[in-house]
N, C-alpha and C positions, 0 to 999 in steps of 0.2 A: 196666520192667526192674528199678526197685532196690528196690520191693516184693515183683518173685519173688524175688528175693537175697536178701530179709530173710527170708523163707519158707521157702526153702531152707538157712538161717542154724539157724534156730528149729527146723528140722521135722530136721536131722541134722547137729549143729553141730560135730564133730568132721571129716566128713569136708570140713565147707566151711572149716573152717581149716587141711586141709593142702590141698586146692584151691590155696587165698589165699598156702600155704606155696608149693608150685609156680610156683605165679605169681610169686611173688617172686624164688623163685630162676630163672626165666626171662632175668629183667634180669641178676640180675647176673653167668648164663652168658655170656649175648651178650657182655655187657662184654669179662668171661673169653677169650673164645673171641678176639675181631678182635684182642687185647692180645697172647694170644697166637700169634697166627698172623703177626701183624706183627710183632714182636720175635723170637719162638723161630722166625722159618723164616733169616733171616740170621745169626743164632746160632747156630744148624745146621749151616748152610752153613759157615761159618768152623771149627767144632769138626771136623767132617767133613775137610775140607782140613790141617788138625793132627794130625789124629790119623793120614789114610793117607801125612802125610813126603812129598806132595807138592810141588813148589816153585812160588813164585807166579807165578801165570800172568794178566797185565794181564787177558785174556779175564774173569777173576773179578770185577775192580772193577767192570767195565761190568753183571755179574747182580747184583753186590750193590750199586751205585748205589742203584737206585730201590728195592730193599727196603728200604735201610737209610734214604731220601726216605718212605717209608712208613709207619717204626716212629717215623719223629723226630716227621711229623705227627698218628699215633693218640695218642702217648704226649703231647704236647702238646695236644691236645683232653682229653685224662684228667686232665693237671696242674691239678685246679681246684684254686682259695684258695676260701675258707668263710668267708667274714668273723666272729667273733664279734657276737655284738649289741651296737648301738650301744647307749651312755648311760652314766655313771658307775662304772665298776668298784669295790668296796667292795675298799679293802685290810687287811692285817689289823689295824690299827690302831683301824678305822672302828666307828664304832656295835657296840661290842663286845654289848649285849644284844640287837641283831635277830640279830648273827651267832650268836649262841650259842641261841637259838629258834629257827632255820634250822637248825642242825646238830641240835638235839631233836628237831626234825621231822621232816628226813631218813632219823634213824634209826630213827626211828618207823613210817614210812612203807617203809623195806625200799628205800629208793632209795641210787644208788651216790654217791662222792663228787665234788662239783663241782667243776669247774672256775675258776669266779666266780659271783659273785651283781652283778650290773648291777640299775642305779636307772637309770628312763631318764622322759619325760613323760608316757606313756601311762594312760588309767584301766581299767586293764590288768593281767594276772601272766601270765608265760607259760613255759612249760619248753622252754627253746630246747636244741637239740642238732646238733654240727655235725660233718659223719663225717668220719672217717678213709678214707682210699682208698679214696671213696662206701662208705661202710659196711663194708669187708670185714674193717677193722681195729677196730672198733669208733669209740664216739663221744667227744666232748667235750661235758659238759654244763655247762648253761649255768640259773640262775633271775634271771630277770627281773620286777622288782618298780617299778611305778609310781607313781612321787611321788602324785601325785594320788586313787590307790588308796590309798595310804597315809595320805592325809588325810579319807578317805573314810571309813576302816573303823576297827573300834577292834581291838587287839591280839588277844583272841578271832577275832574276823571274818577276819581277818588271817592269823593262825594255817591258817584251815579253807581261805582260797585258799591258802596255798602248800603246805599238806595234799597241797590237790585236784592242786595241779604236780607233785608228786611219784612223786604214783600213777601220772603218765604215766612216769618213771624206772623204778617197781617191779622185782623181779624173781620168782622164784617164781609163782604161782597168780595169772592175769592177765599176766603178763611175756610172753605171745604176741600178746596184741590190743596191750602195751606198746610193742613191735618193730617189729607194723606200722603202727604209728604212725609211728613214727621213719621206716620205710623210704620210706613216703607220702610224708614230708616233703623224705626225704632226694633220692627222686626230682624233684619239684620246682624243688629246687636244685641236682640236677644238670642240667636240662636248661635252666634258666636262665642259671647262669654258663657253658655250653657256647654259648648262642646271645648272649651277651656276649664270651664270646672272639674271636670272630673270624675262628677258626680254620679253613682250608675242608675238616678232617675232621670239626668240629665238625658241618657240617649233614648229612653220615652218620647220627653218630646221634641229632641232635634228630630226622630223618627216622625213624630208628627208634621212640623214645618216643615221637612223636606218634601211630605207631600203638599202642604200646606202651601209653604210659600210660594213656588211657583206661580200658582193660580193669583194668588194676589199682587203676586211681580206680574205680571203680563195683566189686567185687569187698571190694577193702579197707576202704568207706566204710563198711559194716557193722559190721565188726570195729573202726576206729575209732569209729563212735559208742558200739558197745559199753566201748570203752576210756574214753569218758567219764563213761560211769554208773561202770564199777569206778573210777575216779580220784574220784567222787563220793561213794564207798564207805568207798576210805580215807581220805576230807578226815571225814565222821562218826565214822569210828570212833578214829582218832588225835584228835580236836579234838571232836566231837560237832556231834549233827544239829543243836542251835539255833544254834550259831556256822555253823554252813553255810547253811543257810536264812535266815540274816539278812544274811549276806555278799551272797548270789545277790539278794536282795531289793534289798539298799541299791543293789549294782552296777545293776541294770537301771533303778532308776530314774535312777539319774544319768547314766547313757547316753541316755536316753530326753531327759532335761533339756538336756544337753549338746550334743546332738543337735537339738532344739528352738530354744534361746535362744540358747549361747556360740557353736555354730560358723557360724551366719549371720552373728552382728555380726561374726566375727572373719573371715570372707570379704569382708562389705563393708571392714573394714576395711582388708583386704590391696588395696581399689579405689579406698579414700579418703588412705591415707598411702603414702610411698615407700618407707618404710624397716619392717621387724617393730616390732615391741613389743620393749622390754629387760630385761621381767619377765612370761614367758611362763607359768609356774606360778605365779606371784602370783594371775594374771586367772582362770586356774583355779578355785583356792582362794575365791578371791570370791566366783566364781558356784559351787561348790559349798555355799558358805555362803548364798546368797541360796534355794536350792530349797525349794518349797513342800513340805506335810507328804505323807507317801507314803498313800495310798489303798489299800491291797495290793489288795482286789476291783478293783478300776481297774486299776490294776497289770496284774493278771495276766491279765484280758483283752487289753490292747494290746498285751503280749509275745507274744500267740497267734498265730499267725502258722503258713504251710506247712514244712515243714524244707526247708534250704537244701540241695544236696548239692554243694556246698561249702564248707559250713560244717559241721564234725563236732560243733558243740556242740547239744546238745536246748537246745528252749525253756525260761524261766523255769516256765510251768508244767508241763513235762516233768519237769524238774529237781527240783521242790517237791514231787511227787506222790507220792514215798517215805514224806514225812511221813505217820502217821497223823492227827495231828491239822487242826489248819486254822493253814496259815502265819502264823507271828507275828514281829513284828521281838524283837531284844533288845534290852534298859537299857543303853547304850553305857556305858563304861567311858572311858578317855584313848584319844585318837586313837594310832593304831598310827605315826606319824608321830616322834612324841616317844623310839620305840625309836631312833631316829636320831641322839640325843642333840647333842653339842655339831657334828656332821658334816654337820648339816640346811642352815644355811646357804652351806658350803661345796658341797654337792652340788648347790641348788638354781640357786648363780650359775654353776655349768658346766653344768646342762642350759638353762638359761637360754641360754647362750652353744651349745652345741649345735645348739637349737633355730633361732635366727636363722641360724647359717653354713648350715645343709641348708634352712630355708625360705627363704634368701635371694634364689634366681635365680629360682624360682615365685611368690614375693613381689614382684619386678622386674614380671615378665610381669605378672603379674594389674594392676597398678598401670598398668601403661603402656595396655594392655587396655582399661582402663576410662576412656579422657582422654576420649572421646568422652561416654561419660555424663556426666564432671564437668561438660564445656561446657556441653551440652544443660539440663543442671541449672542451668547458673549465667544461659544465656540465659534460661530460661522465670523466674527471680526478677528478671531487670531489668527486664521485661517487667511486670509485676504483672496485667496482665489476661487470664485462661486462659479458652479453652474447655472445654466438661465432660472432653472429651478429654484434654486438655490437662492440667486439673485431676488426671484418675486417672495419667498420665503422671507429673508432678508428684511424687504417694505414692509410687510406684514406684521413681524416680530415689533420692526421699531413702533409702527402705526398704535399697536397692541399694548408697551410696556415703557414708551417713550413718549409721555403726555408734551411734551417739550419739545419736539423734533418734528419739521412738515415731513412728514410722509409722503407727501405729493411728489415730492421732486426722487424719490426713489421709488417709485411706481414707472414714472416718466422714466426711469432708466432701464426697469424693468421690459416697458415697451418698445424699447427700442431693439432690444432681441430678443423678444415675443410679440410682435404686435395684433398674434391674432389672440392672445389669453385671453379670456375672458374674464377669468379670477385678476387679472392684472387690470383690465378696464372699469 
């Protein structure tokens, strides 16, 4: 199905973006429509009664009871809050040269003016936007810039991801795949904080969007990914192609890294201690310093991968492919971290302190989770004398609840009297 859509995307692309235009305004008729018919028919009724000098007649409260039981609970399913994103809000005081390279950007880029610029932990940038009366009022935008991104890339590098954020903002030529981006998302989050509310008009129209949104997740996913190559567009041409291909580069590998090495031990860890860690981007920062040299051919085969269609971003070598030449890193420069100047260690002790309050209660569980392995663990070492079982048992436990400990090298013993395990290999 979302191959014919690319197809029909490609093969007459004007009439599938007002299609995708229809379809959008689909949603926000329906909205339109129950808002209206729940409110404007007992506001009728009343105007109606006022205007023909009629006098009140109790018979009236009893027809307009449950209308007005009706408008209190639509409009209450519609009251959503939008959280902005979590993480450090920069105010204007802060890091006075990334904010003034943000605003270069921006206006570089054709995008409208922000809301805030948020630092939060992530190795990450993202162009959050959060609507106004689900979209019909327009949005509040949001950039979001990750500590650990920031220690990652150098101020070039840097530059070309919040480029790239930007372009999702755009307006003009591209500002229609921009939109339904926004509206993608914006969906989303309306049917989420509707099925958080409570509410029992709420499950009306999550019941709607569930038929609903599919069609416009598979319709819009086009035109969103499209919106990622033009955001890709103008991260090159505001910043240029080798700050962007060395950005997308460095990023995938340390995800790949991250992914690999910090978030296992930092799983076991959450099985071996009770309490988070009290320098969460510290540990970051380490293991991004610890990472081996990037291989780009290596690279870019392990990022190959099917596209996700949940996921609107192309793969690393999707991304790369614009280049004529053959992807190359760049001669890093100061870490784009240091634009954060005397503000760096104040933001890093409140994501710091962020990070532990919201991992705290999943932190609890996972810890309590795991008593049974700490046991098991700590009988099979009184014990001193293991079966082979026993033995690969043994690897595992440590691997699992001893974020401290190479596991490697008790596997390797493990195989030596089992060498055909499989669970040991």
């Amino acid at each position: 199905f979302g191959a014919r859509l690319q197809a029909q995307a490609r093969e007459a692309p004007q009439a599938y973006r007002t299609r995708v235009a229809l379809l959008a305004a689909v949603g926000y008729a329906a909205l339109g429509l129950i808002l209206l018919v729940a409110v404007g028919l007992p506001l009728a009724i009343i105007v109606a009664v006022l205007v023909s000098g009629r006098e009140f007649d109790p018979m009236l409260a009893l027809v307009l009871l449950p209308q007005t039981v009706f408008a209190v609970m639509v409009v209450r399913a519609l009251w959503l809050r939008f959280d902005a994103p979590s993480g450090y809000r920069l105010l204007p005081g802060d890091a006075p040269a990334l904010q003034a390279e943000i605003e270069r950007l921006r206006l570089a880029a054709g995008a409208p003016p922000l809301e805030a610029v948020v630092i939060d932990s992530d190795l990450n940038a993202g162009a959050a936007s959060t609507p106004r009366l689900l979209g019909l009022l327009g949005y509040r935008h949001y950039l979001v810039i990750g500590l650990p991104l920031m220690r990652l890339l150098d101020t070039a590098e840097l530059s070309a991801v919040i480029a790239h954020e930007f372009g999702h903002f755009r307006s003009g030529h591209g500002g229609f795949s921009g939109w339904i981006y926004r509206v993608r998302i914006s969906w989303y989050r309306v049917v989420e904080a509707m099925a958080r509310s409570g509410a029992s008009m709420s499950r009306v129209f999550v019941k709607f969007f569930e038929w609903y949104a599919p069609y416009f997740n598979a319709y819009s996913f086009v035109l969103a990914r499209e919106d990622e190559y033009e955001a890709d567009a103008v991260s090159a041409r505001v910043v240029g192609e080798a700050a962007r291909v060395s950005a997308l580069i460095r990023l995938e590998h340390a995800s790949q890294w991250l992914m690999r090495r910090f978030l296992p031990k930092m799983q076991a860890q959450m099985r071996a201690q009770p309490q988070p860690p009290a320098q969460y981007n510290a540990l970051i920062a380490t293991a991004l310093r610890d990472m081996p040299p990037i291989d780009i051919p290596r690279l870019l085969v392990s990022a190959t991968r099917e596209n996700d269609l949940e996921d609107t971003h192309p793969t690393l070598p999707q991304r790369v492919a614009a280049v004529a030449d053959a992807p190359t890193l760049r001669e890093q420069d100061a870490p784009a971290a240091e634009q954060l100047g005397e503000a760096l260690s104040r933001i890093e002790r409140a994501l710091d302190g962020l990070w532990r309050e919201e991992l705290r209660k999943s932190w609890t569980a996972a810890y309590a989770e795991a008593k049974a392995d700490r046991e098991r663990l700590d009988a099979l070492e009184r014990r001193g004398e293991w079966t082979d079982i026993e033995r690969l048992q043994h690897a595992q436990l440590v691997e699992t609840v001893r974020p401290d400990f190479e596991a490697a090298v008790l596997y390797d013993r493990a195989l030596e009297r089992m060498p055909d395990s499989a669970s040991a290999h």
